[in-house]
C-alpha positions in Angstrom: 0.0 0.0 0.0 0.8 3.3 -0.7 1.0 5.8 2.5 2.8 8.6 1.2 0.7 11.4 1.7 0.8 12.8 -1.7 -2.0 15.6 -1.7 -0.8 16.8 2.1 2.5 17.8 0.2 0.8 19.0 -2.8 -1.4 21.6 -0.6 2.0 22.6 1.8 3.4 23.2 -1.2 0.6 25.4 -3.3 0.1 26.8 0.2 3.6 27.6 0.2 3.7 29.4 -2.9 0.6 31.3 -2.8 1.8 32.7 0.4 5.1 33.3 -1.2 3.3 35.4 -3.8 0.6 37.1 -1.7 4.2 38.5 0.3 6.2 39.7 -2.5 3.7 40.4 -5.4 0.5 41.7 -3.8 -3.3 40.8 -4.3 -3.2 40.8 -7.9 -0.2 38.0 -8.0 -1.7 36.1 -5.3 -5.5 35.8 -7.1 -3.6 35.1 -10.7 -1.5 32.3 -8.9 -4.8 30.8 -7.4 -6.7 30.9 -10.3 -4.2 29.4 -12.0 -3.5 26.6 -10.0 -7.0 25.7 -9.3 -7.7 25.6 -13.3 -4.3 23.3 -13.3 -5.9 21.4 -10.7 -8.9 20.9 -12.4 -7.2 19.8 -15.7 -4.8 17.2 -14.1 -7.8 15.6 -12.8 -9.6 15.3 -16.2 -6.2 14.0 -17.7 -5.9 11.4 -14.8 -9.3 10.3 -16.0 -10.8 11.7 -12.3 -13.8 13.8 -13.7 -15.9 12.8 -17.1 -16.5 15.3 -18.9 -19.9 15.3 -20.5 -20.8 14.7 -24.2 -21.2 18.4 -25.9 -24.4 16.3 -28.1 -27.9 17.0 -27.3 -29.0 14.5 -25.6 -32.4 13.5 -27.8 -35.5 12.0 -26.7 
């Protein structure tokens, strides 16, 4: 079994960067790093096969 606690270091280290930014590039770096991150987020989870997403067809009836 894996017990590496692989999304406890992946969260220390976005935390750890966001608060990085938020220090030495204001509010405007900190929100484009989160947004960024979270879309990044979002797209390694489609690519890891984590999320379907749905058909762009109508569904007919």
């Amino acid at each position: 079994m894996n017990q590496f606690p692989v999304w406890s270091v992946i969260g220390l280290a976005f935390g750890t960067v966001l608060g990085i930014v938020g220090a030495f590039g204001g509010l405007n770096a900190f929100l484009i790093v989160l947004v960024l991150g979270v879309v990044g987020f979002f797209v390694g989870l489609v690519l890891e096969g984590g999320v379907q997403m749905p058909t762009l067809r109508a569904r007919r009836q």
